[in-house]
N, C-alpha and C positions, 0 to 999 in steps of 0.2 A: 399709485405708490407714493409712500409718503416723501416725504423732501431729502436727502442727503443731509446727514447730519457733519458739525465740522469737523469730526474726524474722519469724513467721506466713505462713515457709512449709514444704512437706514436702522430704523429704532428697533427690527426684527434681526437684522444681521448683528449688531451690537449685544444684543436677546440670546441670540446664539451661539455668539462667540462668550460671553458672559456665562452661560452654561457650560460648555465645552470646559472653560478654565475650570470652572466649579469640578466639574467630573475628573478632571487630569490631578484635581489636588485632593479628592474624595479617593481616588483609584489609588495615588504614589500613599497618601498617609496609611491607607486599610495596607498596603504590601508592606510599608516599612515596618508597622505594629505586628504582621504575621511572624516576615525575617527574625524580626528582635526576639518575637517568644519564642521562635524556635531555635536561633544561638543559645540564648540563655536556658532554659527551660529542659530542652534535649539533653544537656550537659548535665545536668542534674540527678539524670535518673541513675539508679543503684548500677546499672548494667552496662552505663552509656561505655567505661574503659575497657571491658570486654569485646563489647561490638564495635569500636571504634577499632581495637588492634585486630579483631577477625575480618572486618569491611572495609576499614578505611588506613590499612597501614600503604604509608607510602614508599616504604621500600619495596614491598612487596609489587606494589603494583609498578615503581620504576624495572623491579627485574622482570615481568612479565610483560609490559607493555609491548615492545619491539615485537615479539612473538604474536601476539594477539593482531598486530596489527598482520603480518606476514600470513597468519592465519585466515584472516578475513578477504585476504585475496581470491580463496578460494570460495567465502560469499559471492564474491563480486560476480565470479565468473561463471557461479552455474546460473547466477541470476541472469549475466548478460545474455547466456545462449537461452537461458528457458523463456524470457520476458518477449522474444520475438515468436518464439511457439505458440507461446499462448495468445495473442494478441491474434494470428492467423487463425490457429483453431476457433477461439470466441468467436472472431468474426464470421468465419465458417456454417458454425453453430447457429451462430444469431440467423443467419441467413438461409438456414436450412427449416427453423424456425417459422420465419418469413413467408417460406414458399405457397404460391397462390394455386399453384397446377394441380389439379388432382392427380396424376400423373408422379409427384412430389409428394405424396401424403406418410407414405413411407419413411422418408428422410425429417418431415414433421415429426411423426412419433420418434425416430431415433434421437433428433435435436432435445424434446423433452424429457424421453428417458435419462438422456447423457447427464440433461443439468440435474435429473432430479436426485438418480445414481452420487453424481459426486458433487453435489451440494449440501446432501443428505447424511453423507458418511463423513465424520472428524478427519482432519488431513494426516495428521499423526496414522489412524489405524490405513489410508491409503497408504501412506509412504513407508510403514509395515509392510501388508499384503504385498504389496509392486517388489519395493527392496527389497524383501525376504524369496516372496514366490518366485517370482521369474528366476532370480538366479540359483536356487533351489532346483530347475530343470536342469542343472548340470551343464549350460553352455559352456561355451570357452571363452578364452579370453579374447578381446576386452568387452566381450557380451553380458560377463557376468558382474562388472563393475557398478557398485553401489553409488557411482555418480552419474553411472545412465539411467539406472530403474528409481533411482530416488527424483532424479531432476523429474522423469518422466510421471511419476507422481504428482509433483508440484504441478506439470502440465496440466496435466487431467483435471487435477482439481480448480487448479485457479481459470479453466477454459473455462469452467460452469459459469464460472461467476461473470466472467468478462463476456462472456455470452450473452448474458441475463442483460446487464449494464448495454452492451449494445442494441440490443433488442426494444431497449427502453428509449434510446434512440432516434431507432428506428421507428419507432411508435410516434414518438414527438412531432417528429413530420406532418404537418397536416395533410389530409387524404385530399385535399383542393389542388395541391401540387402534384400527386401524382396525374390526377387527371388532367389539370391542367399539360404536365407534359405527352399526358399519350394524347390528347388531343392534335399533340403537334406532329405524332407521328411515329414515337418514337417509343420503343419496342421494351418487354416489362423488364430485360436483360439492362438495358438502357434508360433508361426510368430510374429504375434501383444505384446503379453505377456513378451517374453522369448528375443524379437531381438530389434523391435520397441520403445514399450513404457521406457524401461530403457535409452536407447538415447536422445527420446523424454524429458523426466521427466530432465535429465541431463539438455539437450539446454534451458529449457524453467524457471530453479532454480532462477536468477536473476529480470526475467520481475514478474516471481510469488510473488519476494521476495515486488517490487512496489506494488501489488495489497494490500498484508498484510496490508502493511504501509497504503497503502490509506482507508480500514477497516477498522484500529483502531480508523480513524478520524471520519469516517462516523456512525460509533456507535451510535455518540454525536446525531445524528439524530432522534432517538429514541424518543429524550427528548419530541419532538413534541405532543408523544403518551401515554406518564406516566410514564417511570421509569426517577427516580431521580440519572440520572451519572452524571459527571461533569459539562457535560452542564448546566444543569436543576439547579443543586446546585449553581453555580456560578451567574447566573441568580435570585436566591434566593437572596443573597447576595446580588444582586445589588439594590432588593427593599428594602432592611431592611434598608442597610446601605447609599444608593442613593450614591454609587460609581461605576463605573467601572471596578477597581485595579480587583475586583476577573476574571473577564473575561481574564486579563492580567496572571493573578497566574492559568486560567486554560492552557494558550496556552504555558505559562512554566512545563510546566508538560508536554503537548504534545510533546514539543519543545526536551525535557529529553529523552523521549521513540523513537521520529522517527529520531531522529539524527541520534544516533549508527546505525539504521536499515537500515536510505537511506547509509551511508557511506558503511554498509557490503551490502548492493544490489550493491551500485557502485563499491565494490570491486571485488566483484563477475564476473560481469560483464566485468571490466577490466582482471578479470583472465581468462577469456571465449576469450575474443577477442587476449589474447595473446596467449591460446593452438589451437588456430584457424589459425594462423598465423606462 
């Protein structure tokens, strides 16, 4: 390695760090050139005062904001009860999937129909069919409420996927560990449990952390079928008041919540790909 240079460091890290600055002043100058066209530029156009007081009136969105927010509580909460369903089910799935037994081959084909069934069909026309049909059979109350049969939609579908993702997992594992573990004795219930799924569950923290985020948005779907979350309120607004602005003050809300979550997914993720390396 070559000598330490007097600023205490070598002629490659110097090299690098020399680039690095290059890039940070390449990156900041192209964003500031973009920003600038687009204040100036945007403003310009024949229609921009139209669409400005349809989207971006700020009264508007101060008198709607409060609500939107109040609104979105009930995002939160079908997410909170649905996000542990699903997560059991996938897993489930994935591990029905999994199964080695003949014995289990049954539970194979139903794992694959499941994902295929609702991976295959748009969530929108699921959360139709569920929120419509079931309570269409005339239950009672609170059997026929459009925040069980729609969340329970969301389940189904988002199970496919979180299935799939752990399954991938599970896969990841090299097959030298399982053997390695029954070699020692220890039984395929045990195997799976105690060697596999902890592995598994580790690889797969990131791609899961994406699906949450894509959930939280997918809620808003709901609205199609009765409950009043953000969607649905913001859409209120827009008749009352014949603006836009609230549909804008809902995607700033969203905008608030999946930031933080895609940046710590992407974090994640880059922390994954450098303990891999």
């Amino acid at each position: 390695m070559a000598l330490k240079q007097a600023a205490g460091m070598t002629r490659r890290e110097r090299y690098e760090a020399q680039q690095r600055r290059r890039s940070l002043i390449i990156a900041a100058t192209s964003t500031v050139i973009v920003v600038a066209a687009i204040v100036i530029f945007v403003p310009m156009a024949p229609g921009w005062e139209k669409v400005q007081k349809s989207f971006f009136n700020g009264e508007v969105l101060a008198k709607s904001f409060p609500k939107l927010l109040e609104a979105f509580t009930v995002n939160v909460m079908i997410f909170a009860w649905s996000a542990p369903a699903i997560a059991v089910l996938g897993l489930l799935i994935a591990l029905a999937r999994d199964a080695k037994s003949p014995a289990l081959f049954p539970l194979r084909i139903f794992g694959a129909a499941f994902t295929d069934v609702f991976r295959g069909v748009p969530v929108i026309l699921t959360v139709y069919l569920i929120g419509f049909g079931i309570p269409g059979l005339g239950l009672p109350r609170p059997w026929n409420s459009p925040y069980i049969w729609g969340s329970l939609a969301l389940i189904l579908t988002y199970s496919a996927y979180v299935a799939e993702i752990f399954r991938s997992g599970i896969d990841s594992v090299h097959q030298s560990q399982r053997a390695a573990a029954s070699s020692l004795g220890l039984a395929d219930r045990q195997v799976m449990r105690d060697v596999v799924l902890p592995q598994a569950i580790r690889n797969v923290v990131p791609s899961q952390m994406n699906m949450l985020i894509a959930l939280q948005k997918d809620v808003s779907l709901l609205s199609f079928i009765g409950p009043v979350e953000i969607f649905r309120q913001a859409g209120v607004f827009k008749s009352l008041l014949a603006n836009f602005t609230p549909y804008v003050g809902a995607a700033i809300i969203f905008l608030i919540v999946t930031i933080p979550a895609t940046r710590y997914a992407d974090y994640l993720m880059a922390r994954q790909m450098r303990d891999r390396s």
